[in-house]
N, C-alpha and C positions, 0 to 999 in steps of 0.2 A: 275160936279155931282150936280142937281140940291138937293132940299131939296123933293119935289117931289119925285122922283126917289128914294131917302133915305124913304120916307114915303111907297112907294109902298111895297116897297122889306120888309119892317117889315108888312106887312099887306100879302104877298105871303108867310111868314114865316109861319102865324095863321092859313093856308091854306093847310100847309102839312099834307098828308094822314096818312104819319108814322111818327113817331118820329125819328131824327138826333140820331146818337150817341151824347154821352156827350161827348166829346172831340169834335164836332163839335157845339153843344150849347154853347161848354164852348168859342170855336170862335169866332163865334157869339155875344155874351156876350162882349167879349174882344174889339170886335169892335165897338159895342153900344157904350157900356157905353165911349168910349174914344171919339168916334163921339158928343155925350152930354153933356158930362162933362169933357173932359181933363182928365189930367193924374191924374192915385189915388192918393186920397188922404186919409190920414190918415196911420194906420201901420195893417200890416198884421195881419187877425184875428188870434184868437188863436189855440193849439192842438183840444180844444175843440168842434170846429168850421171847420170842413172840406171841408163840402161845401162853405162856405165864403171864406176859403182860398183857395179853387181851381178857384172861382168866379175873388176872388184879385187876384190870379196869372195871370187868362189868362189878366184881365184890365190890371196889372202892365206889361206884357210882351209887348203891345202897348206903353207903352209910349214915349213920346215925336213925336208923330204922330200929324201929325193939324187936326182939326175938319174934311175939306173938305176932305182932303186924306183917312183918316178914314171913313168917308159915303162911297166913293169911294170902298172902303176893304169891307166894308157889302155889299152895293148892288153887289158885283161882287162874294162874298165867295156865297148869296143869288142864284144867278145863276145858278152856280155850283151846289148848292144842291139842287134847285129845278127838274132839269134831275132825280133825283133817289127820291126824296118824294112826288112832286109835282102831 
């Protein structure tokens, strides 16, 4: 999976006609951020905070995934919903 192909699929994302469910953004998300940054870091945001914590959940459910694997996870989950948004 080149890095290429990681760049396209975030750029076919910006391109969707409708919006994903959030439980598919929140996928999404979980794939990102772990393809960029590794596994989360810091501690789960608070009650307060529900978006942050469903943001950290879906990253934390990735974890310990490698970089490459994880582009691999986006440009392929990317695919998939590109058929019904794109």
């Amino acid at each position: 999976m080149s890095l290429q192909e990681f760049q396209q699929a975030q750029r076919i994302t910006q391109g969707f006609r409708r919006r994903p469910t959030d439980e598919e953004l929140l996928a999404l998300y979980g794939w990102f951020k772990q393809a960029q940054f590794g596994d989360a870091a810091g501690g789960r945001p608070g009650f307060w905070d529900p978006k942050g914590r469903r943001k950290w959940d879906a990253w934390h459910r990735v974890r310990g995934t490698p970089a490459q694997e994880a582009r691999q996870k986006y440009v392929e989950y990317v695919k998939q919903l590109q058929g019904r948004y794109a």
